[in-house]
N, C-alpha and C positions, 0 to 999 in steps of 0.2 A: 504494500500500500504506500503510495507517495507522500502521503502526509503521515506515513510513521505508526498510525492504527485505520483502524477498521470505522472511523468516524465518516469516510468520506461516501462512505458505502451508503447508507441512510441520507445524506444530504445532498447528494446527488439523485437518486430517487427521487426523493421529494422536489426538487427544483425542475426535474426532466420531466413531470408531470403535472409542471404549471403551465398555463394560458400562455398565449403571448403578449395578453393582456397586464398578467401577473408579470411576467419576468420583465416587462418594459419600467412596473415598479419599484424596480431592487428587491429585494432581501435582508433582514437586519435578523440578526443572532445571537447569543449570549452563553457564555459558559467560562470556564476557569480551564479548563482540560483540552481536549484531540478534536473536539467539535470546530473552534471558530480554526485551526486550519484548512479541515476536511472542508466546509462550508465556501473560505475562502477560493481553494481550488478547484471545489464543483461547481461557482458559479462562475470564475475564470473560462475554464473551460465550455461553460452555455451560455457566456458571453452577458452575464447580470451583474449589476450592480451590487456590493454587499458591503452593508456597514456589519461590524461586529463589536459586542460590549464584553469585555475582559474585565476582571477584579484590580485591584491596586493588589499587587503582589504576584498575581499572573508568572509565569516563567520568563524567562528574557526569549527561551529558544521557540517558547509555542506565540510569543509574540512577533517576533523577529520572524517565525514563520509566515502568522495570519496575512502581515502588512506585506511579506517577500512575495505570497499570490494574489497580491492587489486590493486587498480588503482594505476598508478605513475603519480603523481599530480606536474605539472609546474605552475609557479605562473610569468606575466607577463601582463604588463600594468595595467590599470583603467577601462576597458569597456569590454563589450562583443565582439567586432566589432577588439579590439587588439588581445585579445585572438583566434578569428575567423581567424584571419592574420597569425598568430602562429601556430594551427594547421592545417591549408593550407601547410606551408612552411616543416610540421612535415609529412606531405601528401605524399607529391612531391616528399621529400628527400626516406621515409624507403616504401611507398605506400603502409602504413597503409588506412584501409578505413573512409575516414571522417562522425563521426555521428554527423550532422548537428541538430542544437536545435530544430527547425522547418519548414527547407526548404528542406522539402524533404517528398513524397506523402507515404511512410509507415512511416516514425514518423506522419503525420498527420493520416493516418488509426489507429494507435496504441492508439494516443490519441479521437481518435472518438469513442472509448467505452465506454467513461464517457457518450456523448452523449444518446447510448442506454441503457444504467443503470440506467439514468436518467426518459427513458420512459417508462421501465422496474418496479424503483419503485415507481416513481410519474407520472401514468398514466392518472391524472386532470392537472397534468402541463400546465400552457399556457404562461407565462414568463423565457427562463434561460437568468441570466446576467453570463458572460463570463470573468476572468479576463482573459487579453490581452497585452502580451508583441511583443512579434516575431509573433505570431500570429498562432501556428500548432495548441493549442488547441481550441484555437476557429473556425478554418476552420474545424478538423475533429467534435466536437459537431456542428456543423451549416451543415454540411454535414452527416452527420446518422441522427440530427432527421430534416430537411426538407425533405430527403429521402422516411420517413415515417410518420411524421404530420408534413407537408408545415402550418397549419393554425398555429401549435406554434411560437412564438414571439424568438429571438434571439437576443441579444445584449451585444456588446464589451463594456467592462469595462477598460480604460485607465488610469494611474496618468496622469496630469495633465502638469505635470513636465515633460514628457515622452511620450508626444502622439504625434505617427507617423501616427498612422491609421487616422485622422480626414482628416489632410490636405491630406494625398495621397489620400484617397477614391474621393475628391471633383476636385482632380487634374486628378485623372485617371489613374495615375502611382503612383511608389514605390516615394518616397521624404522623404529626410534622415531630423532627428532635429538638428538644428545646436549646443544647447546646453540641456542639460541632468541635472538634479538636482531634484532629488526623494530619498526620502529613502523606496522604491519599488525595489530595486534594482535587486531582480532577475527580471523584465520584464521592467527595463529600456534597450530595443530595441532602437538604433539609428534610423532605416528607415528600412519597411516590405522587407520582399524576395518574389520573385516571387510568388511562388508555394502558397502558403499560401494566398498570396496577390489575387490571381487570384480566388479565392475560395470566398474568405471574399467578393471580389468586387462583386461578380454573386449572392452569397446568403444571407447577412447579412440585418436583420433588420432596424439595427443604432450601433451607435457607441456613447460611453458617457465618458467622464474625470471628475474625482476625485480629488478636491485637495488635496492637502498637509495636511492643517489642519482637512482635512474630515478623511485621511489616518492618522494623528495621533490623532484624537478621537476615531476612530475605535480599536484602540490598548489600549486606557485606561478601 
């Protein structure tokens, strides 16, 4: 993948199945993570305008990416969920089309390919673990391969610090975290969005959290 994950999969999708209408309005998008590059060079490449809204703290390298595929990169707040406020407000005002991280059923199709390339090249597969912020890519992988092997195992991988999926699953609805401290930061998600949520709720295996110290031995 060119912009480094599987973000562009989803936002690509999404943008290839707008108007001409739409795409003549730009794009604005918002995240902390692999999204505003994937975004950036989906809409480069179909020739649309995109603004994208990044946190103060952002990485240098996923910024210095967004802006390298021609995005115009705003920087505001500390979370995803500010930044999501921001390109709402960026929405409303020029009615750019909002590419949403993962609340929305073609970025969940887009990212559902990893799904079938998974069972594509590991056809003995019978466990994937999922990492799980917003939650699009674990709803479209949980959705292409139960599609077509229901008997493989599926499960959400959360930090610790950042898990929204446990208590909503057990609650039955979306339920926001009241406080966020991970250095996972692209998928510290405050609280699931519907569409995602609703998917995860009907087909997921389990759901599991990582701590902190597990996540920084992981990186040594």
């Amino acid at each position: 993948n060119r912009t480094g994950s599987f973000k562009i999969r989803g936002a690509y999708n999404f943008m290839a199945l707008l108007s001409e209408e739409e795409k003549s309005r730009g794009v604005v998008a918002a995240s902390a993570g692999n999204h505003p590059p994937g975004v950036a060079l989906a809409a480069r490449l179909l020739g649309i305008k995109a603004t994208i809204i990044m946190p103060h703290g952002a990485s240098s390298p996923k910024l210095l990416a967004t802006r390298g595929y021609g995005a115009k990169v705003e920087q505001t707040g500390h979370t995803i969920d500010e930044c999501l406020i921001r390109a709402k407000e960026i929405e409303d005002k020029t009615g750019a089309v909002l590419i949403h991280p993962f609340n929305h059923k073609d970025i969940i199709a887009g990212q559902g390919t990893c799904g079938l390339e998974i069972l594509e090249q590991c056809p003995d597969v019978k466990t994937i673990l999922v990492s799980t912020g917003g939650g699009g890519l674990l709803a479209g992988i949980t959705t292409a391969v139960k599609s077509l092997r229901p008997d493989v195992i599926v499960i959400g991988i959360q930090a610790e610090q950042a898990a929204a999926y446990p208590l909503s699953l057990k609650t039955g609805k979306p339920v926001a975290v009241k406080n966020m401290n991970t250095m996972a930061d692209g998928i510290a998600v405050g609280s699931p969005s519907e569409v995602p949520f609703e998917i995860i709720q009907k087909f997921i295996d389990a759901i599991e959290t990582v701590s902190e110290d597990s996540l920084s031995a992981a990186l040594l």
